[in-house]
C-alpha positions in Angstrom: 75.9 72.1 99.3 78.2 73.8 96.9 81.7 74.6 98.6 84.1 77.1 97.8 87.6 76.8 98.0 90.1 79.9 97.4 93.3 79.5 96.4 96.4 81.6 96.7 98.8 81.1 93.7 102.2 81.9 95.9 105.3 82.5 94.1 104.2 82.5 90.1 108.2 82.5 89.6 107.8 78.8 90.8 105.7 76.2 90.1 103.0 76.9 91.8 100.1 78.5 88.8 101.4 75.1 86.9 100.2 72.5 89.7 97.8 74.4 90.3 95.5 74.5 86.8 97.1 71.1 86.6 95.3 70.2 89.5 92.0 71.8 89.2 91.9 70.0 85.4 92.4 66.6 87.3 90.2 67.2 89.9 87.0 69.3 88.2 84.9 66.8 87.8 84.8 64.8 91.1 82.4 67.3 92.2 81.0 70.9 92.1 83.1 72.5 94.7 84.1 76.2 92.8 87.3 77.5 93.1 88.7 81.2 93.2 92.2 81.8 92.1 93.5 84.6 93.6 96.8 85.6 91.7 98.0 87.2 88.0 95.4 86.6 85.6 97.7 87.3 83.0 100.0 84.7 83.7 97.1 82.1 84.8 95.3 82.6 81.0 98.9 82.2 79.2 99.7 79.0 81.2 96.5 77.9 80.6 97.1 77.9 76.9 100.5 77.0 76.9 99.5 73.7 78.6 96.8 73.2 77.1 94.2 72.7 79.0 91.4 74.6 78.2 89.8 75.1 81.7 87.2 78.1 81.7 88.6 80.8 83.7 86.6 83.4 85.0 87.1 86.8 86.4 85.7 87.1 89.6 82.8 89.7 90.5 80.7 87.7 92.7 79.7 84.3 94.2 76.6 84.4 92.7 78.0 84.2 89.1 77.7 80.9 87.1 80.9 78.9 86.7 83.6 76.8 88.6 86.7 78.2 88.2 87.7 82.1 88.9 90.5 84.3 89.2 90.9 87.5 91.2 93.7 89.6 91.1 94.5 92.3 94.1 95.4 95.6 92.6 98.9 94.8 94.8 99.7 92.2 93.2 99.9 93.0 89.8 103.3 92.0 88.2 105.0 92.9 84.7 104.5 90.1 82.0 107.8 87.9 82.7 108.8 88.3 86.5 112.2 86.8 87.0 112.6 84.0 89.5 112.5 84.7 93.0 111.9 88.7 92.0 110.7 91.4 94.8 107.7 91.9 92.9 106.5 88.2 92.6 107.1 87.7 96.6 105.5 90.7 97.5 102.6 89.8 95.0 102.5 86.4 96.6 102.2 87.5 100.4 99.1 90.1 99.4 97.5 87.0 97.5 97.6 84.8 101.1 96.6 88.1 103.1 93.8 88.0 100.5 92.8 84.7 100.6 93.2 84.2 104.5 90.6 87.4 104.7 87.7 85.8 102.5 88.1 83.0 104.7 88.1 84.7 107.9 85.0 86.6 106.7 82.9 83.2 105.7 83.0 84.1 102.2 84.9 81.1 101.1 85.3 77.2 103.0 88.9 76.9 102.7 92.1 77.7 101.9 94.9 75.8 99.7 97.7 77.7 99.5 100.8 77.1 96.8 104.6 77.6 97.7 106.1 81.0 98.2 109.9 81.6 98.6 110.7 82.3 102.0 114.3 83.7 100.8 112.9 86.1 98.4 110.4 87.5 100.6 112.7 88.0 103.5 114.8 89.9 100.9 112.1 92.3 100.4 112.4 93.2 104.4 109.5 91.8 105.2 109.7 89.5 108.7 108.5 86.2 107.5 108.5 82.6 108.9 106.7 80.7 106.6 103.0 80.3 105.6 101.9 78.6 108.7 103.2 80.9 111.3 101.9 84.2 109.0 98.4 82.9 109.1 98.2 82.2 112.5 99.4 85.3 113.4 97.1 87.0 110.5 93.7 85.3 112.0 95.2 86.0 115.5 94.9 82.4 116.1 96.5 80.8 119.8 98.2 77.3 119.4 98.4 76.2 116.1 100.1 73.6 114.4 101.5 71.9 111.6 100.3 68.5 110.2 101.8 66.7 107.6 100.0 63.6 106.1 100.1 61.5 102.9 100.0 57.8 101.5 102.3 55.4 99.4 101.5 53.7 96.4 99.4 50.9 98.7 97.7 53.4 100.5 99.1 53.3 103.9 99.6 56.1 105.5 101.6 58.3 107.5 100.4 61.6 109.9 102.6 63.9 111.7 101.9 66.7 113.8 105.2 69.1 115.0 105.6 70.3 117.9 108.1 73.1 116.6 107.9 74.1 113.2 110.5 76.3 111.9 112.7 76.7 114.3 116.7 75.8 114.7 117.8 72.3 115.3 120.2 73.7 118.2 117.3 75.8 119.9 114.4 73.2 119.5 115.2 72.3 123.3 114.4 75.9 124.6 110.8 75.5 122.3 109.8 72.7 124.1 107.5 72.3 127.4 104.9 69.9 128.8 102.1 72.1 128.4 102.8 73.1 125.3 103.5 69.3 123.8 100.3 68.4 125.5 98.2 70.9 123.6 99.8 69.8 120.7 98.7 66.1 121.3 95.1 67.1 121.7 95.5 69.1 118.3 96.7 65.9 116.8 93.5 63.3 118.5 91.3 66.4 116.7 92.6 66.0 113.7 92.0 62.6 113.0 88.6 63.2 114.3 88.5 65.5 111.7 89.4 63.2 109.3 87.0 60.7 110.2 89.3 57.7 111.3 87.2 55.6 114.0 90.6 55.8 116.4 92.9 58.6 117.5 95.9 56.7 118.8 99.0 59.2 119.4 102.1 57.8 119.2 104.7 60.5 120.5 108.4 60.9 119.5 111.3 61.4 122.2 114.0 64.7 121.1 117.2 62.7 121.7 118.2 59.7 120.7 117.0 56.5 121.8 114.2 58.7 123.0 117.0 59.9 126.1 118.5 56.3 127.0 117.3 57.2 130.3 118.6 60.6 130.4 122.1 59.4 129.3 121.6 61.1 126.1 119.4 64.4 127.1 116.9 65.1 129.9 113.8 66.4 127.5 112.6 63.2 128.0 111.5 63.1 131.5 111.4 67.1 131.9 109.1 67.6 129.1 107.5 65.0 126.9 107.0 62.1 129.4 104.8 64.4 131.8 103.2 65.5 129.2 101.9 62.1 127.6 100.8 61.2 131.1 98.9 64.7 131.3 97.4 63.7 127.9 96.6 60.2 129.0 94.7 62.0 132.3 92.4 63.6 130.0 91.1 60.5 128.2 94.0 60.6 125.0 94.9 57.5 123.6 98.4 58.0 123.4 101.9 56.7 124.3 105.4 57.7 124.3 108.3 59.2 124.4 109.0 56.6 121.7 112.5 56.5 119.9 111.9 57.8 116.4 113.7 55.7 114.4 110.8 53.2 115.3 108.2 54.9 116.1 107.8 55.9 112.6 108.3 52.2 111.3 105.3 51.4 113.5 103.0 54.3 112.7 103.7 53.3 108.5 102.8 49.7 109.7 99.7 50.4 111.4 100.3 50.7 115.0 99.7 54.5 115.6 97.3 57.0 113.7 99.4 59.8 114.4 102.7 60.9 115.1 103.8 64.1 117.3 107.6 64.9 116.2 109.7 67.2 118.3 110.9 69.0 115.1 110.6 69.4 111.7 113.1 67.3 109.6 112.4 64.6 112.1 108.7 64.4 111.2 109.0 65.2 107.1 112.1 62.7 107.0 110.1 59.8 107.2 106.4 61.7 105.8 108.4 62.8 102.3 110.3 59.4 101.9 107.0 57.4 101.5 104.9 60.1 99.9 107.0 62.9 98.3 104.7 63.5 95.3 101.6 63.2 97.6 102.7 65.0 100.8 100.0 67.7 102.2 100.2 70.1 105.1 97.4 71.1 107.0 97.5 73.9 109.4 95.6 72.7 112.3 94.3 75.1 115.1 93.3 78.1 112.4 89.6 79.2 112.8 89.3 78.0 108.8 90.5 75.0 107.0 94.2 75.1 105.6 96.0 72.5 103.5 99.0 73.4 101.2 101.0 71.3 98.7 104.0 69.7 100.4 106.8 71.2 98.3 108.2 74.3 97.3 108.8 77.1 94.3 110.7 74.8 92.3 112.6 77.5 90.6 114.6 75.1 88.5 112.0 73.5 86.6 109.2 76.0 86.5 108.3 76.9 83.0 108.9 73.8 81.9 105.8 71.8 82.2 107.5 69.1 84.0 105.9 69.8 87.9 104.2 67.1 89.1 101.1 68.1 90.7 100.4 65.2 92.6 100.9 66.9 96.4 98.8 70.2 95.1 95.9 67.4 94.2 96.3 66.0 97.4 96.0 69.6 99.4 92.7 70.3 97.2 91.6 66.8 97.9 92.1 66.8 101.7 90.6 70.6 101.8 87.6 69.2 100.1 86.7 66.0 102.7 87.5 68.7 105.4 84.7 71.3 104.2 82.6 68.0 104.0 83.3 66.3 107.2 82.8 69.6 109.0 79.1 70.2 107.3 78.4 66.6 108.5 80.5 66.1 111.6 80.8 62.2 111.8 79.7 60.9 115.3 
């Protein structure tokens, strides 16, 4: 079966058009998945020639046309031939391309979804409410209970996978975010996943909030209020899965082996430890959406875009892990 995966081309002030083609020119010819670019045409066929890398672009009228790689551009997203960085018109542009995108997926037109970096700044600037990708696709597909995962492998292949349990959210107001039920369902989102994935074992290891995971309420109740009754909740319904664990070993033992999966209580204290050991190979995968997810771990880039230096390592990663996803889910493994 011939999959299709669309891809939304996010902020083209950034670097997200470059690791993209870069991507798609690495990855081509490991199978026959097609892809549909939906972004500036324009600015995809100069980059193409700029770097050089010949890959056949096609305008998209259909799925039943011959080729692998098309682009689609929404009448509201058209921009002017040099956008400057971070520019109304580029985040605007880049919030219609992911409306766009989520919609062919939602209608079964396309498999999945990679999505490259917007600017959250610049779009907020516009005056549009904005989050960040995750929490604008959930609430785009309507979808109850999502979450975001974070995985990705050194150089000797071991790996790390994180689930949050808040996302964007305030370190000083993480607290007020959390609850038992709602750390439980994230728990079972994080067993599904690596069922998703394939691994023959699901075992959760989950991270305390405070320090020390509490020192026995010395340093913070959230502990035994919320995360410890829900891991036993978890554990009642047939999870393999442990915790409240202090996180500054938890994560030592997950990288070792010990865990397939980490629940973090917040953001920077799950992509600490996921970007130290694979920054260039770091993918998020929105878990909980009714279609598959995955975006490069990284942002615009502002700084370097334009000057072919982005490494698109993490955008090669996102296509690669949207790939075995469409797969698995055509042939569930048993």
């Amino acid at each position: 079966m011939t999959g299709w995966i669309v891809i939304s081309l996010g902020d083209v002030t950034g670097i997200g058009p470059e690791v993209t083609l870069k991507a798609l020119a690495a990855e081509l010819a490991a199978d026959d998945t097609r892809y549909l670019l939906i972004g500036d045409g324009t600015v995809l066929g100069g980059l193409n020639q700029e770097l050089k890398l010949n890959l056949p672009l096609i305008p998209f009228h259909g799925r039943q046309e011959a080729g692998r790689i098309f682009v689609h551009e929404p009448a509201a997203g058209a921009l002017s031939d040099r956008p400057a960085p971070g520019c109304a018109a580029a985040a605007r542009a880049s919030l219609a391309w992911l409306s766009e995108g989520a919609r062919r997926c939602l209608s079964g037109e396309v498999d999945a979804l990679v999505t490259a970096p917007v600017n959250k700044g610049s779009i907020l600037r516009t005056g549009q409410r904005f989050i960040g990708q995750t929490e604008f696709l959930t609430e785009l597909a309507g979808a109850q209970d999502t979450a975001m995962m974070l995985l990705g492998q050194d150089d000797r292949q071991r790996w790390l996978r994180v689930v949050l349990a808040t996302t964007h959210v305030a370190l000083k107001r993480v607290a007020d975010h959390l609850s038992t039920s709602g750390i439980t369902r994230i728990i079972q989102r994080a067993a599904q996943a690596c069922r998703e994935l394939g691994l023959p074992a699901a075992r959760v290891g989950v991270c305390g909030l405070n320090p020390h995971a509490g020192e026995e309420g010395a340093l913070g109740d959230e502990e035994s209020r919320f995360i410890a009754p829900a891991v036993r909740a978890a554990r009642e319904q047939g999870f393999d899965v442990t915790g409240p664990w202090p996180a500054d070993t938890l994560f030592y033992r997950a990288y070792r082996g010990d865990f397939d999966i980490v629940v973090a209580m917040y953001h920077d204290q799950g992509l600490g430890p996921l970007k130290m050991i694979a920054f260039e190979t770091g993918v998020n995968w929105t878990i909980g959406l009714p279609f598959i997810r995955t975006s490069p771990d990284h942002g615009t880039a502002y700084d370097i875009a334009g000057q072919n230096v982005a490494h698109p390592g993490s955008m090669i990663a996102a296509i690669r892990l949207a790939r075995q996803l469409v797969r698995n889910r055509a042939s569930p493994v048993q």
